[in-house]
N, C-alpha and C positions, 0 to 999 in steps of 0.2 A: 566809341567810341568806342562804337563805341568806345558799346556806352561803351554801342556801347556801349559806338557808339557808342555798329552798331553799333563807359563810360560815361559820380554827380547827384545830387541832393542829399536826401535825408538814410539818414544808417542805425544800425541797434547794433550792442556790443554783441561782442563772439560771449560764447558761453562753453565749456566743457561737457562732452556728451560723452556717452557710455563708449567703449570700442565698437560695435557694430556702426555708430554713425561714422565711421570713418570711410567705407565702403562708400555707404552716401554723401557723404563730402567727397571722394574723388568723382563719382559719377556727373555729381552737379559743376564740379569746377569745370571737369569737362566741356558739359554741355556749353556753359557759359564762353567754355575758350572757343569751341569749335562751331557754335549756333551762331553766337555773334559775329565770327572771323568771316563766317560764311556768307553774311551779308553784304558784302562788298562788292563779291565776284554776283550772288543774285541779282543787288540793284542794278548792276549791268546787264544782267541779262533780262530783267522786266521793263526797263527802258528802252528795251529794244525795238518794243510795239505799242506798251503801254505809256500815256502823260505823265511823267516824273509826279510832277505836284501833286496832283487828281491821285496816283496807283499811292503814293506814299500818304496820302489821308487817310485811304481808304484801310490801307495798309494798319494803321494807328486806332481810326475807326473802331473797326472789327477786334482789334486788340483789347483793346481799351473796353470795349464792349461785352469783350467773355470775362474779362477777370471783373470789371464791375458786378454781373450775373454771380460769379464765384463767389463774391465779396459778400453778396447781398443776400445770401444762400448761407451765412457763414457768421451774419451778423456782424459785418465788419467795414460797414459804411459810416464809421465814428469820426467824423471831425468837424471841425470850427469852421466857419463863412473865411473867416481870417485865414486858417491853415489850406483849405481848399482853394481860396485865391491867387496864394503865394506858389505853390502845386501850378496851379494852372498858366501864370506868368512865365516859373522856372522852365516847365515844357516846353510853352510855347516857344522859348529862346533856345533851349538846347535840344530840343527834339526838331523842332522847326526847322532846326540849323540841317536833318536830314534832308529836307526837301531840296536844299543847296546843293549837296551834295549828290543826289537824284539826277538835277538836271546836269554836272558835271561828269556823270558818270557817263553821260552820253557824246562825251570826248577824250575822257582820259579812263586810262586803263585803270579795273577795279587795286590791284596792287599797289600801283602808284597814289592811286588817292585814298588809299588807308594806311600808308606811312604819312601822307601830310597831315590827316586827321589825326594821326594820333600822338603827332606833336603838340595836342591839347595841353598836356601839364606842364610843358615847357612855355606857356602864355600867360598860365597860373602862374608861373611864380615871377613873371616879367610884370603881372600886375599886382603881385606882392611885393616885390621892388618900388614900382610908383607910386601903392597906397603906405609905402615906410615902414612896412612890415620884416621884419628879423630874418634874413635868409642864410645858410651856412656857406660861408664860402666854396665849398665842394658844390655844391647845388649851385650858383653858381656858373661853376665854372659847366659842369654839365648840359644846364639851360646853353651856353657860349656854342660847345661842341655842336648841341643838337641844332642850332641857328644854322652851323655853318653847313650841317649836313643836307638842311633843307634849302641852303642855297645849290647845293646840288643836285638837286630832286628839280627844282624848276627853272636851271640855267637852261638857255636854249640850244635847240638840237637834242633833244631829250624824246618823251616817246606820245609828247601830247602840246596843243598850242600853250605857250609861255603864260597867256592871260586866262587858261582855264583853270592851269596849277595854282595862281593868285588868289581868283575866287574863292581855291578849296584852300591857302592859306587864309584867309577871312572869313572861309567858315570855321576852321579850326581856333580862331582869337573870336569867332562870336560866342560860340558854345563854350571856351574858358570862361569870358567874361559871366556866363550865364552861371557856371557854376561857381565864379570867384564869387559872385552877390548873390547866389543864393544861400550863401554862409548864413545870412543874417537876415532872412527871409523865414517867420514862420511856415512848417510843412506839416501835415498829416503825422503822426508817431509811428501809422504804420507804414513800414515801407513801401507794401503793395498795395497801399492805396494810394501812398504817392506818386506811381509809377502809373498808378490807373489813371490820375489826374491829369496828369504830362501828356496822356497818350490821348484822350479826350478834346484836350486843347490843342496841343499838336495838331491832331488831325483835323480838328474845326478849320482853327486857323492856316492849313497849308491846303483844306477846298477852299477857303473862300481866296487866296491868294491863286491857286489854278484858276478858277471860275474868272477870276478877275484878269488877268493873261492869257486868257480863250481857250484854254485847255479844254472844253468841251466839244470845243468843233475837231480834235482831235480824237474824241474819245468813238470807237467804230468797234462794237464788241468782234463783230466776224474778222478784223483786221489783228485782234490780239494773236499770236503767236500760242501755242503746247507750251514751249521753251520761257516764255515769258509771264506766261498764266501759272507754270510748277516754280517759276521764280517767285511767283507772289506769292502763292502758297505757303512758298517757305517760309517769305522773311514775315509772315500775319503768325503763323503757327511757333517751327523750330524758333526763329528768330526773335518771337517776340514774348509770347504769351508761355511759352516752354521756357525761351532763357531768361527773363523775368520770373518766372517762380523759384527756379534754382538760384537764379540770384540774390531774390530773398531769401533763402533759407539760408544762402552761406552767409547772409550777414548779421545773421541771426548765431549762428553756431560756430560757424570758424576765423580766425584770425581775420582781421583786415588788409593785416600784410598779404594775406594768401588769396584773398578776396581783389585787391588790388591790381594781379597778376595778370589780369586780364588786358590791364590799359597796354602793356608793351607783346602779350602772347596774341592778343586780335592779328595786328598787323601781318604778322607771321603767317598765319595760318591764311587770310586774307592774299597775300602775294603766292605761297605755293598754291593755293586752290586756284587763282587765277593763270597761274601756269600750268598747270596739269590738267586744267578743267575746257579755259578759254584761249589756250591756246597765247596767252600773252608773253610777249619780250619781256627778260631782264639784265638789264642792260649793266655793265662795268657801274658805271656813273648812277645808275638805281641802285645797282649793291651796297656800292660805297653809301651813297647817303641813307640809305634804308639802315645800316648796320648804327649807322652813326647814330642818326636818331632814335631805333629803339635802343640799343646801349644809353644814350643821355634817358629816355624817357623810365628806363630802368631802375636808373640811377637816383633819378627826381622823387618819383614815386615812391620805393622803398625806402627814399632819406626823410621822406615827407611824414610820412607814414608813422616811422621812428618816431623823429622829431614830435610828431604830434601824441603820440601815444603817452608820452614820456610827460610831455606839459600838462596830456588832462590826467595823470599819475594814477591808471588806468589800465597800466599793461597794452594789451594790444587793443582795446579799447575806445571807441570812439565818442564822443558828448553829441546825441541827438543834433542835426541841424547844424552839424559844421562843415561839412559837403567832405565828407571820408571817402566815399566813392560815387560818381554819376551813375544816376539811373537811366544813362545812354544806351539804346538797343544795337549796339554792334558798332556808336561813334564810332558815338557813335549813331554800327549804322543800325 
């Protein structure tokens, strides 16, 4: 959303390091801003040539595959049938939710469909509202703004068909959903093994969903594109396995507020790179509702975040397992 996703699941509390880790905390926030933002505008361009479902498995795959090797080189394949289950359902729902967004990207501009995706935490809290959970009025009224902004992101005459921006508004309420119940979902303790988990099942379950809608009779290696072969590259490498490591390390070492930063900086970067990069319109009517929603998602996030830190009386601290931040690759994408 990312995670982002490219934004979800399991977190370890921030911890106070020496001043030299400060360097390294800005470099990895970084990464994370700019690895993941830039998934957006790649899954556009690897869809170009390549089967959404099929490149995004394979994509998770391979991911999933080198940090497994890292892990197991590292002695750090420790967890429960139970914890790896829950891991691999949680993926399957919110990484999965990439493959959605895959196929959509092969009509709407990568910008456009990373400000709907990352109206994620504003579903969160639409479904903390329905399960009668405690929300502040300011939250709120935020979640209200960022609604209205996304009505205009997919009013019609905009810059993609009306029913494709729908889709990726239902993908953006599946992957909430996935991270609203994975609150209470046993996960791995470690975070990069949860993220391994995610990405294992993800990718299982988005070939057998390609395979299953004939994305093989698509699949024509000589037909893949340079431009959409260095897209893929990216989002298996920068995208996933690089901004996955630094993602765990900041939430290991730094604030969650600061770790957080990511759900409304994605989009950002996401819409200029598709403007500079792809050549994409931004339209009055994209501005306005882009601004709106990340301002509400802003707002949510950092109020959530508080809120939450304050209850587990904890500082900026989060309690294992209460979905502080998604282990979304770029919700992400």
């Amino acid at each position: 959303m990312h995670v982002m996703a490219e934004g979800h699941a399991a977190s370890s509390g921030s911890r106070s390091g020496p001043a030299p880790r400060t360097g390294l905390a800005v470099l990895c926030l970084l990464t994370v801003w700019l690895a993941w933002g830039g998934t957006y505008p790649a899954i556009r361009v690897m869809v170009e040539t390549v089967p959404p479902l099929l490149g995004t498995a394979v994509r998770f795959l391979i991911a999933g595959a080198v940090l497994a090797a890292v892990l197991g080189a590292l002695g750090r394949l420790r967890a429960t049938r139970r914890e790896l289950a829950g891991a691999a359902i949680v993926g399957t729902v919110i990484l999965g939710d990439i493959g959605i967004l895959a196929v959509a990207e092969q009509e709407v501009p990568a910008g456009l469909a990373a400000l709907i995706i990352a109206s994620v935490p504003l579903w969160i809290v639409l479904l903390q509202l329905l399960a009668h959970e405690t929300v502040a009025r300011r939250t709120v009224a935020a979640v209200l703004a960022g609604l209205a902004g996304m009505g205009l992101l997919v009013s019609p005459g905009g810059e993609a068909p009306v029913a494709w921006l729908l889709v990726l508004v239902g993908a953006a309420a599946i992957e909430a959903a996935g991270q609203f119940f994975s609150r209470s979902t046993p996960l791995p303790a470690d975070p990069l093994l949860n993220s391994t988990v995610q990405l294992l099942a993800a990718g299982l379950a988005l070939a057998l969903a390609g395979l299953a809608l004939g994305e093989a009779a698509d699949v024509n290696a000589k037909a893949f594109s340079t431009d959409s072969l260095l897209a893929f590259a990216y989002l298996v490498v920068p995208g996933s396995i690089v901004a996955y490591t630094a993602f765990t390390w900041l939430l290991r070492n730094v604030a969650i507020t600061t770790v957080s930063t990511y759900a409304y900086v994605n989009p950002v970067v996401a819409v200029t790179v598709g403007w500079a990069l792809l050549g994409e319109r931004i339209t009055a009517q994209m501005a306005a509702g882009g601004v709106v929603i990340v301002a509400s998602v802003a707002l949510v996030v950092q109020g959530r975040r508080l809120g939450d830190s304050q209850r587990a009386g904890q500082g900026d601290r989060l309690p294992h397992g209460r979905g502080a931040v998604s282990d979304r690759p770029g919700r992400r994408a």
